[in-house]
C-alpha positions as CSV (number, residue, x, y, z in Angstrom):
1,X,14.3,146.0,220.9
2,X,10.4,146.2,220.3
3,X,9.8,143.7,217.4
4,X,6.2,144.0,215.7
5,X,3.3,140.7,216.7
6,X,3.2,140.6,212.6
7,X,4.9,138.6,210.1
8,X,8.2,139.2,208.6
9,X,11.9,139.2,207.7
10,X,14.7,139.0,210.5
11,X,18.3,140.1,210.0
12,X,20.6,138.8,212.6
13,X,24.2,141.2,212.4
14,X,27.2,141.0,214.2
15,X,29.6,144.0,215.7
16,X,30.5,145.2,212.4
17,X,27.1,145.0,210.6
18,X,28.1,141.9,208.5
19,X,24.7,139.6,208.2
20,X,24.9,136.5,210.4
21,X,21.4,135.4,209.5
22,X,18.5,136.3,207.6
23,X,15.2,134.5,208.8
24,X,11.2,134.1,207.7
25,X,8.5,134.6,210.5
26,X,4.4,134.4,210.8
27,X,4.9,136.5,214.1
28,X,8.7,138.3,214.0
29,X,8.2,138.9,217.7
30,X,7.7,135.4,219.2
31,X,10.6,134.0,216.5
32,X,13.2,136.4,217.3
33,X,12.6,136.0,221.0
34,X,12.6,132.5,220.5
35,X,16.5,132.5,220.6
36,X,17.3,133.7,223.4
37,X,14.9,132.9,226.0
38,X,15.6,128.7,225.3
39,X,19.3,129.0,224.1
40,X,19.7,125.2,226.1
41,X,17.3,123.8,223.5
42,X,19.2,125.2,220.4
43,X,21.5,123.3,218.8
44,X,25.5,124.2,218.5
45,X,25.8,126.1,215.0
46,X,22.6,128.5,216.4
47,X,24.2,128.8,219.4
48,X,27.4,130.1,218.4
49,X,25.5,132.6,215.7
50,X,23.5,133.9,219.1
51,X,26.7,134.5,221.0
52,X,27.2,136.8,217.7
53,X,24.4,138.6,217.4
54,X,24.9,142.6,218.4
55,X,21.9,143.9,216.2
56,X,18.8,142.9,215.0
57,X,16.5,144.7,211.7
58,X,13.5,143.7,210.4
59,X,10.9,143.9,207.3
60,X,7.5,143.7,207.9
61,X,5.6,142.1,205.0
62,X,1.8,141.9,204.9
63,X,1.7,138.0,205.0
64,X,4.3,134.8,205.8
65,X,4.1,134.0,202.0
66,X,5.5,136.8,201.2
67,X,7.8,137.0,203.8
68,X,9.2,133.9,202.3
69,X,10.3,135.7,198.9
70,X,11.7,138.9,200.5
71,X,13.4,136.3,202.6
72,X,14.9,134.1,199.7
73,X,15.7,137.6,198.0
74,X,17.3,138.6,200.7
75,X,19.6,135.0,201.2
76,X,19.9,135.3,197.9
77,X,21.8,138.9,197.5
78,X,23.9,138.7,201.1
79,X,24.8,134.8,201.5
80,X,25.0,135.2,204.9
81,X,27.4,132.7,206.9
82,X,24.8,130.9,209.5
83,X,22.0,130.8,206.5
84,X,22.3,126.9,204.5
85,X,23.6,128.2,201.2
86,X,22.4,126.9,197.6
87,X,26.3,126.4,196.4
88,X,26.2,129.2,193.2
89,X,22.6,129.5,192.8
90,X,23.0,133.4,191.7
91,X,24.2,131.5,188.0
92,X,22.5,128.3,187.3
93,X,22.1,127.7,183.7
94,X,19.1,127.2,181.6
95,X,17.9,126.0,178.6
96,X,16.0,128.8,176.6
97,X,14.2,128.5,173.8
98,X,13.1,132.2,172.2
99,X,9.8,130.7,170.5
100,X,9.0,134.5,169.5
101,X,11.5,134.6,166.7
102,X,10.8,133.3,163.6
103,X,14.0,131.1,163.7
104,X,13.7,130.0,167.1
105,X,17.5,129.2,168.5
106,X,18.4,126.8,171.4
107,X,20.6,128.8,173.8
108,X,22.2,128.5,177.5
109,X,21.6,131.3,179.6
110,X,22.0,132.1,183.0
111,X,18.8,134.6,183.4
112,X,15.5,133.9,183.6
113,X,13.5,136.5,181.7
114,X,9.8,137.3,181.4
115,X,10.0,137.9,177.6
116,X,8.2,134.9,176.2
117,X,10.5,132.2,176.0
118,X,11.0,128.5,176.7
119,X,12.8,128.0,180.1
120,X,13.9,125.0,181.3
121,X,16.2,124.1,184.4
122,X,17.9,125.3,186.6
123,X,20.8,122.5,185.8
124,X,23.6,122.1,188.1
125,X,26.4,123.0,186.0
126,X,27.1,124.5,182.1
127,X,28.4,120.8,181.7
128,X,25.2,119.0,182.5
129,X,22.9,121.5,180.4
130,X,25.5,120.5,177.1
131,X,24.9,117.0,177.7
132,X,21.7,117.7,177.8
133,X,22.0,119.5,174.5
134,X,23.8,117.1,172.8
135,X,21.3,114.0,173.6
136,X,18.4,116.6,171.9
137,X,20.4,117.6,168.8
138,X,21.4,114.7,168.0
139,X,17.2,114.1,167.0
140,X,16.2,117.3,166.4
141,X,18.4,119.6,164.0
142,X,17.8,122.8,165.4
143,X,20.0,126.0,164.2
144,X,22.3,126.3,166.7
145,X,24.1,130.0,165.2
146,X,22.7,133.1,165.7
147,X,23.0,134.3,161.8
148,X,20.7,136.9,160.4
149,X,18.6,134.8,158.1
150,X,17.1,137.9,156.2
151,X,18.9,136.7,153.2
152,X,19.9,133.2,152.4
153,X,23.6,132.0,152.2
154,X,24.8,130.2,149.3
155,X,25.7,127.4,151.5
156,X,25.6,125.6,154.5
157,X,28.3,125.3,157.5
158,X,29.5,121.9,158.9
159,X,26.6,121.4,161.1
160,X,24.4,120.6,158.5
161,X,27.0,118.2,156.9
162,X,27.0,116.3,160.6
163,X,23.7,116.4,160.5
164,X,23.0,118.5,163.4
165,X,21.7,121.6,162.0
166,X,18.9,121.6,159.5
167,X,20.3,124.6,157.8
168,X,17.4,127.3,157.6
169,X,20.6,129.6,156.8
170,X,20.2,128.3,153.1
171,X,16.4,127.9,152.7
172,X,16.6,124.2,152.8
173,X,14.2,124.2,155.2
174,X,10.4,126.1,155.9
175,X,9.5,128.3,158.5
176,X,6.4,125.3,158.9
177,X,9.2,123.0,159.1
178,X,11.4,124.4,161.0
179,X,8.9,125.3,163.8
180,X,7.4,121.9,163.9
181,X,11.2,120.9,164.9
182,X,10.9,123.4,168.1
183,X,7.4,122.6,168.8
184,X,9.1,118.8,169.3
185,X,11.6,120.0,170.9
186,X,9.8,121.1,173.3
187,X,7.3,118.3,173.7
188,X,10.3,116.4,174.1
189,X,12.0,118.5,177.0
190,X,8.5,118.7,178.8
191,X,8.8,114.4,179.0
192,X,5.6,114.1,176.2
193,X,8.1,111.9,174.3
194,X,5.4,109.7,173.0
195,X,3.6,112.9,171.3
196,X,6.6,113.6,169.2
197,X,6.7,109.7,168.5
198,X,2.8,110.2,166.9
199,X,3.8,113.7,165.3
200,X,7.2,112.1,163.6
201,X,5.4,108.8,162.5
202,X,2.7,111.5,161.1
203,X,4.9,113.4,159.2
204,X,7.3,110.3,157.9
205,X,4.0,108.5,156.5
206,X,2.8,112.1,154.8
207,X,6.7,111.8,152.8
208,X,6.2,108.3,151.9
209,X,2.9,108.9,150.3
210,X,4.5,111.8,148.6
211,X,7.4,109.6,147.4
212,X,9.8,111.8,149.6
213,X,11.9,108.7,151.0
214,X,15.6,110.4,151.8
215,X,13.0,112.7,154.0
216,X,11.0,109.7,155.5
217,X,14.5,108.3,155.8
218,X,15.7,110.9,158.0
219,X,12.3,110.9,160.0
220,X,12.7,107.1,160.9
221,X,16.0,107.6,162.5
222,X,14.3,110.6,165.1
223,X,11.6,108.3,165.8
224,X,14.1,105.4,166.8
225,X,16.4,108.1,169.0
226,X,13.3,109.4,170.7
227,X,12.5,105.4,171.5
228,X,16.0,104.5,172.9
229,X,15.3,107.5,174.8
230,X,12.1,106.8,176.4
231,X,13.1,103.1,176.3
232,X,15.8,104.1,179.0
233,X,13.4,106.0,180.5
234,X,10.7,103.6,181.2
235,X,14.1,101.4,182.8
236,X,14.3,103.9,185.4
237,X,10.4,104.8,186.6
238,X,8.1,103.2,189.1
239,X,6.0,105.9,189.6
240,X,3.4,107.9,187.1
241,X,2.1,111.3,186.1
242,X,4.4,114.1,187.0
243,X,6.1,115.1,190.1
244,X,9.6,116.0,191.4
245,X,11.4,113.4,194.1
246,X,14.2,115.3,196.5
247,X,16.8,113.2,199.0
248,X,20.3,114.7,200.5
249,X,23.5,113.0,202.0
250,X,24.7,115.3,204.2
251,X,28.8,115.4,204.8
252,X,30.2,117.3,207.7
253,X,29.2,121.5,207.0
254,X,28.0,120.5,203.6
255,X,25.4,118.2,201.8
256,X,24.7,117.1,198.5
257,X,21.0,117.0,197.1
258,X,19.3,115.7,194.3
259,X,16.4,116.3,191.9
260,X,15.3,113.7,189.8
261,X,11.9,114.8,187.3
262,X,9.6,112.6,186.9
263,X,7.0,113.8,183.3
264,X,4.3,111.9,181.8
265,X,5.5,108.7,184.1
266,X,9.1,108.4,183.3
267,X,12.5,109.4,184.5
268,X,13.3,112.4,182.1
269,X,16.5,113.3,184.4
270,X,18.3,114.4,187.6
271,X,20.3,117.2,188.6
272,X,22.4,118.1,191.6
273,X,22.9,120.6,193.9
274,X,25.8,121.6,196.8
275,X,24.4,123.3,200.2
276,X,26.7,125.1,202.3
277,X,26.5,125.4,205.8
278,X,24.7,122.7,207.6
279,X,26.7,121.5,210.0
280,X,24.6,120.3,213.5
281,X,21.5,121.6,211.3
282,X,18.5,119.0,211.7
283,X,17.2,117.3,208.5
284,X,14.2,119.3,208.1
285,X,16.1,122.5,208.1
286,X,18.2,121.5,205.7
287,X,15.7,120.2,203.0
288,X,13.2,123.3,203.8
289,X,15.9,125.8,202.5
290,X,16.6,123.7,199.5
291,X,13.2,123.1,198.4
292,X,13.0,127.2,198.5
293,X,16.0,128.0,197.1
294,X,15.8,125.5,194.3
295,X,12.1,126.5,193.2
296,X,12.8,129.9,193.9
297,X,14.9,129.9,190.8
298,X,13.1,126.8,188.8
299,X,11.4,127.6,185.5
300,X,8.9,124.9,186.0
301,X,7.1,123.2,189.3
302,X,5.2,119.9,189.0
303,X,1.7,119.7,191.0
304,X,3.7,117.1,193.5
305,X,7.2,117.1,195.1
306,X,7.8,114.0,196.8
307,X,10.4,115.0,199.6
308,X,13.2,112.2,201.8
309,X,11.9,114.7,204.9
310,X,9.7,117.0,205.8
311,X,9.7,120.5,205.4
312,X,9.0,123.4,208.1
313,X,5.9,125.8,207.5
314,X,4.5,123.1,204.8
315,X,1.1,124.8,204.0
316,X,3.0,128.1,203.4
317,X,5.5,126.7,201.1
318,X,2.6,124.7,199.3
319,X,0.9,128.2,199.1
320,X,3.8,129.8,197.7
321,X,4.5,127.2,195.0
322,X,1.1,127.0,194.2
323,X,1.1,130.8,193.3
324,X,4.3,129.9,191.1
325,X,2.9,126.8,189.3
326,X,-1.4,128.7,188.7
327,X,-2.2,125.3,190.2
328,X,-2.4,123.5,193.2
329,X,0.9,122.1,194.3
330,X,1.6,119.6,197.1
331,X,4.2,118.3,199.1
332,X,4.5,115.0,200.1
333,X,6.9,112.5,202.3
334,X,5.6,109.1,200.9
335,X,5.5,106.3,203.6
336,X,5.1,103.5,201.4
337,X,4.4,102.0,198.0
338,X,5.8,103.2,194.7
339,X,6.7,107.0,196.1
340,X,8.1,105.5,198.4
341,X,10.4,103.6,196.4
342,X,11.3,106.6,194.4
343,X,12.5,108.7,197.0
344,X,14.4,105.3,198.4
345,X,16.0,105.7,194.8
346,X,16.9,109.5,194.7
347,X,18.5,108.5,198.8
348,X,20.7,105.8,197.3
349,X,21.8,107.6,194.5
350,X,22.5,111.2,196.2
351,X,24.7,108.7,198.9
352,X,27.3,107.5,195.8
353,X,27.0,110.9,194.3
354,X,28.1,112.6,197.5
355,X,31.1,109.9,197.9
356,X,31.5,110.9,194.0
357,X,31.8,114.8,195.2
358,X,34.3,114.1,198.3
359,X,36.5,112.4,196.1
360,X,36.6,115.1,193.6
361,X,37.0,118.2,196.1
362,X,40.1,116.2,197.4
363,X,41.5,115.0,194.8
364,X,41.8,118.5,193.0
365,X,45.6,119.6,192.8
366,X,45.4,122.4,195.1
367,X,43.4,120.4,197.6
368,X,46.0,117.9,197.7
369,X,49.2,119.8,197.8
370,X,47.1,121.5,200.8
371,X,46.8,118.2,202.4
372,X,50.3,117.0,202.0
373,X,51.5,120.4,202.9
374,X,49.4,120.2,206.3
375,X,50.4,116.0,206.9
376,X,54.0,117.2,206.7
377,X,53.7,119.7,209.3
378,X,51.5,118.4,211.4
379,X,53.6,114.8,211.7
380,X,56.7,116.4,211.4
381,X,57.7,114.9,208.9
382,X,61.2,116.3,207.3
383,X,59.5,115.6,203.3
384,X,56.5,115.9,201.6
385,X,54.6,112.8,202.2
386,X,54.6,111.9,198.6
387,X,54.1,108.3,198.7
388,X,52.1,107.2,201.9
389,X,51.2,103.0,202.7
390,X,48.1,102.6,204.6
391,X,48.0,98.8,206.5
392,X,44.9,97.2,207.6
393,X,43.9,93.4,209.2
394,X,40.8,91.8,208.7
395,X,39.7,88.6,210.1
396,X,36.7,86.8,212.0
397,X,38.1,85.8,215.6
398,X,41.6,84.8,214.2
399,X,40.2,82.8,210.7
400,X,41.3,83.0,207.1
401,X,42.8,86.5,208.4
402,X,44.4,88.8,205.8
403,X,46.2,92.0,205.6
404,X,46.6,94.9,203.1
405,X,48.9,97.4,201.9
406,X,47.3,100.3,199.7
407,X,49.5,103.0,198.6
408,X,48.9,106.6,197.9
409,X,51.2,108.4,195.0
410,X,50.9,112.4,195.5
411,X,47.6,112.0,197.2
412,X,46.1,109.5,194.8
413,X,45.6,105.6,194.6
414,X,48.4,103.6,192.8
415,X,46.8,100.8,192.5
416,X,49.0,98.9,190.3
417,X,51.6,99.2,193.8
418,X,48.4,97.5,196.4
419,X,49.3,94.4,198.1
420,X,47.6,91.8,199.9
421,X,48.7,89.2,202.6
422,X,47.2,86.0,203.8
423,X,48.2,85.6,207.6
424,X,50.6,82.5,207.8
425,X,52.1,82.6,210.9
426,X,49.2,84.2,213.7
427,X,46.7,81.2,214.2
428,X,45.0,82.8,217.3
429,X,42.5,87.0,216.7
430,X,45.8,88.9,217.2
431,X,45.7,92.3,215.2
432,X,48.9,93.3,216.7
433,X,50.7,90.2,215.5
434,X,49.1,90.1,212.6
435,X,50.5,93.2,211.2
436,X,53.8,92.8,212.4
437,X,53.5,89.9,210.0
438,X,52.2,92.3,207.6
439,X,55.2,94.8,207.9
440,X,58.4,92.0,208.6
441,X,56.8,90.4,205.2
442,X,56.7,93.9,203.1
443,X,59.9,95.0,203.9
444,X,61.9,91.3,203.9
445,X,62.6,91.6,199.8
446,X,63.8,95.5,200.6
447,X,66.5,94.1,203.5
448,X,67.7,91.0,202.0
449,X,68.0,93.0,198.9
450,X,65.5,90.6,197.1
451,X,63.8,93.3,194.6
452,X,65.2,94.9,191.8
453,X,65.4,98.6,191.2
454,X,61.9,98.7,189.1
455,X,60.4,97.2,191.8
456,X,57.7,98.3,194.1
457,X,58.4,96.7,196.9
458,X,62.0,98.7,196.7
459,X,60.4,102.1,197.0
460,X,60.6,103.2,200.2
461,X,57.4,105.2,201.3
462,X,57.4,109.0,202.9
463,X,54.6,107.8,205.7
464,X,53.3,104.4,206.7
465,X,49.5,104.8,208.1
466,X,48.3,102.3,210.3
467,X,44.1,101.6,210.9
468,X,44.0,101.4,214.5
469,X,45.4,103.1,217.7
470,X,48.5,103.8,220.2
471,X,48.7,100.1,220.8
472,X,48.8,99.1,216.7
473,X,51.4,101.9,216.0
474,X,53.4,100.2,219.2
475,X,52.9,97.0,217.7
476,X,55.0,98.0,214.5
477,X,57.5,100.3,215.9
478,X,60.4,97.2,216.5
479,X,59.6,95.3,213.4
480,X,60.8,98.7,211.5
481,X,63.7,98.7,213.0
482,X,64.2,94.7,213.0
483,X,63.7,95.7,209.2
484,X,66.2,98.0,208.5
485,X,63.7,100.8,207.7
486,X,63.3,103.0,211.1
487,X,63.6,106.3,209.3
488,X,60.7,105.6,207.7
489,X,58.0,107.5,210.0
490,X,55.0,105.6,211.0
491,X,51.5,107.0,212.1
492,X,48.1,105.6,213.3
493,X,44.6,107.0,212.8
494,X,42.1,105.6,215.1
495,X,38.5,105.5,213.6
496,X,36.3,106.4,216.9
497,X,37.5,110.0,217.3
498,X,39.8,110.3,214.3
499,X,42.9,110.4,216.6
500,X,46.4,110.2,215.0
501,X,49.2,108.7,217.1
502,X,52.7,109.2,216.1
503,X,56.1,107.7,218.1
504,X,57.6,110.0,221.1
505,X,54.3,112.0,221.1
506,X,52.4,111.0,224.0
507,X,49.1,113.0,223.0
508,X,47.6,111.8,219.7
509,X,47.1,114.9,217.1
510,X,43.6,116.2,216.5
511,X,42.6,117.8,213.3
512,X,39.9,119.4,212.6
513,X,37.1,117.8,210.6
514,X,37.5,120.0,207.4
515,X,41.2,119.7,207.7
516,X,42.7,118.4,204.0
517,X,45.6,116.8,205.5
518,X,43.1,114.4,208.1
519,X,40.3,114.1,205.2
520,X,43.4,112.5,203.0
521,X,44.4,110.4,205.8
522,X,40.9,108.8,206.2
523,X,40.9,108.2,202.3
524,X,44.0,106.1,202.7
525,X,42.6,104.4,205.8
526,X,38.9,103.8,204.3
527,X,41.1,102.1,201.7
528,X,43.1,100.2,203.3
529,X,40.2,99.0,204.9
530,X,37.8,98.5,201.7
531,X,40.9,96.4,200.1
532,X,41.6,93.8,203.1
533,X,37.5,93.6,203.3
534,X,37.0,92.8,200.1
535,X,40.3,90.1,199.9
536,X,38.7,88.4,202.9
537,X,35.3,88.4,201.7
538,X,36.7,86.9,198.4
539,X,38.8,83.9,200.7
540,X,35.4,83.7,202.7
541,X,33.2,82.4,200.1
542,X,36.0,80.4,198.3
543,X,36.4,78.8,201.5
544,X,32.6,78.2,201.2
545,X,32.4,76.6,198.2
546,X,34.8,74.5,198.5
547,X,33.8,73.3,202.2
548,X,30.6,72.0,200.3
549,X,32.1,69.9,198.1
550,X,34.9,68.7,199.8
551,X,31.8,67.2,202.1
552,X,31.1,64.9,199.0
553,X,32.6,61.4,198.6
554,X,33.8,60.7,195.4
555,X,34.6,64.3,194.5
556,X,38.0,65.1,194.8
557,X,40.4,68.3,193.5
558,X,39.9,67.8,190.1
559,X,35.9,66.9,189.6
560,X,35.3,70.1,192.4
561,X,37.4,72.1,189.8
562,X,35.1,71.0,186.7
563,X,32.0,71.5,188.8
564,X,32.6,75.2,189.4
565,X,34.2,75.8,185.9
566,X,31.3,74.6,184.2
567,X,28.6,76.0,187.0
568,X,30.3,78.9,188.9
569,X,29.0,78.5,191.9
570,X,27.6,75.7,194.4
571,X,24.0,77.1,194.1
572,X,23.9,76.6,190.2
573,X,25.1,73.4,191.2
574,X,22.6,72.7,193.7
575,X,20.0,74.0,190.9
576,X,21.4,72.0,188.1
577,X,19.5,69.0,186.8
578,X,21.0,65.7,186.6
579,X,21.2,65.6,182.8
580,X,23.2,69.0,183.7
581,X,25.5,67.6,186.2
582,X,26.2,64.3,184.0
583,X,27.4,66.7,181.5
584,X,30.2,68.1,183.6
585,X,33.3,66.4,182.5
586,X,34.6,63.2,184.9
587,X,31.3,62.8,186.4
588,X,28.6,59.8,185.8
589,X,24.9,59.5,186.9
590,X,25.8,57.7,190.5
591,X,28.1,60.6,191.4
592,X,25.6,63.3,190.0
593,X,22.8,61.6,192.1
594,X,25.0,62.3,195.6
595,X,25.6,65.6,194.5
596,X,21.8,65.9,194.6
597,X,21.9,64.4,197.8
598,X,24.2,66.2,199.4
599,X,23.3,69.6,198.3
């Protein structure tokens, strides 16, 4: 195919004319010949999509900036399967505010519309743009009904009774007023929180002066909202003027991205936002289609985004936002200083918020019957593993070793049913002993018969999940059987290529990385893992303390006891004055000195 030395829009298409990939280009020539005369240097995902590829149309557009909007367009209307994909972006909600009528109302809408109103968003989700809602109606009582207001009712509804509606319906209210309200509103939702704050005071110290107090009343309590507001605000900023800061976590063929806007030099919120499709994509790729996808649909663009990394074709993207904002826009990857420690911020929050979103996608109902469903037939297990038991052992070269038992009910923690085990009978780094210990000691009570019915330790469990390899599920095969419980099947999942071993299968089970069944077995593992961690860290630095003490003559059980009662820890005690330390019950000013001393 002759492809045109101009700039453009690429369509990649399979046999069947389905869209593979839809792509930008300053020359469409050099691009699309790009990918097949240096297929060694591109990387797996582009790869397979060129192994696809049986056609290949093109627009040409009279620049690169505006190939870049037919190309979002484009994304936009096909979703094609090798493009990174803004999860829903055809429906983000907005905030609108129709300032034209002459009751302006305060609605959610899903369109963006060039008809004279107030946009603001995109939000992630209907449920962030209503708590959204409810944090600005609880200060400013807008109308939140869409009544014809020709003629006055005789009364109000209950909105204006819970104070969250100022009730224009029944003239209680101006037009003046009333649009004073929105103009607030607004002001408020553009992060120029400490305009309102002069505007309220304004209007609260014109009704005192006219001896309106119930109204100057009700005019104090905005003004305090609008503070704890900007109060929690100014907890959350380090940076000033007005500018956007974008980071991703990226998660197998998906990532998780967040916006956090930054107005008049404070935090005035953050949104985020699920890409599709980036599995073995570099950084850069990923966070240039977001930055034009999100902006693409954004009903407002501040003169500076600060991004985690750079974008490809910066200067065009600038351009193009720059024609969006009127003004000049920039992008910038901050290095150091404050920006810096913004987007250091946004990357530690978007890293719990994706841990927040893998937890949710598997813990829905139909995700985990999947996942049970898949662990059943893929172990061969003869039930549903219902309840599974995952086992881990952590130690440092053989000291103050513990174990852990976490259980699982119907692919959830139940963690009322954990355990924990401090090694008693392994004084040498042994895993493999170690959890034999770990098993012989959770299943003694079931075969001596020691627990009752009601019992935890009674239940017998559909799977037992073992962190480690072949040689850890070996380990534990006898001691179930010593135990009485050798029906119950027994599995290992080994962390450096996810391998899961099972008894009489002499090739482990590979599952593939989006697989339910293997993402719910590395939830049980990660907490088995988290659990033992955290008991040994615990034991660690109780062993810590006391080794500190129990170094000083003259304090025995009882005095280390009062010590860390009364300071916590041996660092307050080390910090405490000797006035402090006197005051500690059973100790005297000679024994207080050699604490000095010695700490």
């Amino acid at each position: 195919m002759q492809l045109p030395a101009s700039p453009g829009v690429y369509l990649m298409k399979d046999t069947q004319g389905n869209i593979l990939y839809i792509g930008k280009a300053a020359t469409l020539q050099h691009r699309v010949r790009s990918y097949f005369s240096r297929t060694g240097n591109l990387d797996p995902k582009t790869r397979r999509m060129v192994a696809r590829i049986a056609d290949i149309d093109f627009f040409v557009t009279a620049s690169e900036e505006e190939a870049l909007v037919l190309e979002l367009n484009l994304i936009k209307r096909h979703s094609p399967y090798y493009n990174i994909r803004l999860k829903d972006d055809k429906t983000f909600p907005y905030l609108k505010i129709d300032v034209d009528e002459d009751w302006p109302r305060v609605q959610i809408t899903r369109r963006l519309e060039g008809n004279g109103g107030r946009y603001f968003g995109p939000f992630a989700s209907t449920k962030s743009i209503r708590r959204a809602l409810k944090v600005v109606k609880d200060i400013f009582p807008f109308r939140p009904c869409s009544k014809n207001l020709s003629r006055p009712l005789s009364r109000p509804c209950l909105e204006y009774d819970l104070l969250n509606c100022s009730a224009p319906c029944t003239g209680a209210i101006t037009r003046e007023e009333y649009a004073a309200i929105i103009k607030q509103l607004i002001l408020f939702l553009e992060g120029r929180q400490e305009t309102v704050i002069k505007q309220l005071e304004n209007d609260m110290k014109q009704a005192s002066e006219s001896l309106d107090y119930e109204k100057a009343a009700k005019i104090r309590d905005r003004i305090q909202a609008v503070k704890e507001v900007v109060k929690w605000q100014k907890m959350a900023t380090i940076v000033r003027g007005e500018q956007d800061a974008i980071a991703f976590a990226r998660d197998r063929d998906q990532a998780y991205a967040q916006v956090f806007f930054v107005r008049g030099g404070k935090l005035i919120g953050r949104e985020g936002f699920v890409l599709q499709g980036t599995r073995s994509v570099a950084d850069g790729q990923i966070m240039t289609s977001f930055v034009k996808q999100f902006y693409n649909s954004a009903s407002y663009i501040p003169p500076l985004i600060l991004l985690q990394f750079p974008v490809e074709g910066r200067a065009v993207i600038e351009n193009w936002l720059t024609g969006k904002r009127g003004s000049k826009a920039r992008i910038r990857m901050p290095g150091r200083g404050a920006k810096k420690q913004l987007i250091d911020i946004v990357s530690e929050n978007v890293a719990r918020g994706l841990q927040q979103l893998k937890i949710k996608q598997i813990s829905s109902p139909a995700s985990i019957e999947a996942a049970l469903e898949e662990i059943k037939e893929k172990l061969d297990l003869s039930v549903l593993p219902s309840r599974m038991e995952g086992y881990d052992i952590s130690n440092i070269q053989g000291r103050l070793a513990v174990g852990s038992m976490v259980v699982f009910d119907k692919g959830k923690p139940k963690t009322a049913h954990y355990r924990r085990f401090r090694i008693k009978t392994v004084p040498a780094a042994d895993d493999y002993a170690m959890l034999r210990e770990v098993i012989r000691r959770r299943f003694g009570r079931f075969k001596n018969g020691t627990s009752s019915a009601a019992d935890s330790w009674a239940i017998l469990p559909d799977l037992i999940l073992i962190d480690g390899g072949r040689g850890h599920l070996n380990s534990v095969i006898d001691v179930m059987d010593e135990m009485g419980v050798k029906s119950v099947p027994v599995a290992s999942i080994a962390k450096e290529n996810e391998e899961i071993f099972i008894p009489k299968r002499i090739k482990p089970i590979i599952l593939p990385h989006t697989s339910p069944g293997l993402q719910l077995l590395q939830r049980l593992r990660d907490e088995a893992h988290r659990f033992a961690l955290s008991y040994h860290h615990h034991i660690h630095k109780k062993s810590s303390l006391a080794s500190a003490l129990d170094s000083i003559p003259g304090i025995g059980p009882r005095r280390k006891r009062n010590l860390l009662r009364q300071f916590g820890s041996v660092s307050a005690i080390k910090d405490a004055t000797l006035e402090q330390l006197t005051a500690t019950d059973g100790l005297n000013i000679n024994i207080a000195r050699r604490i000095k001393e010695y700490l």
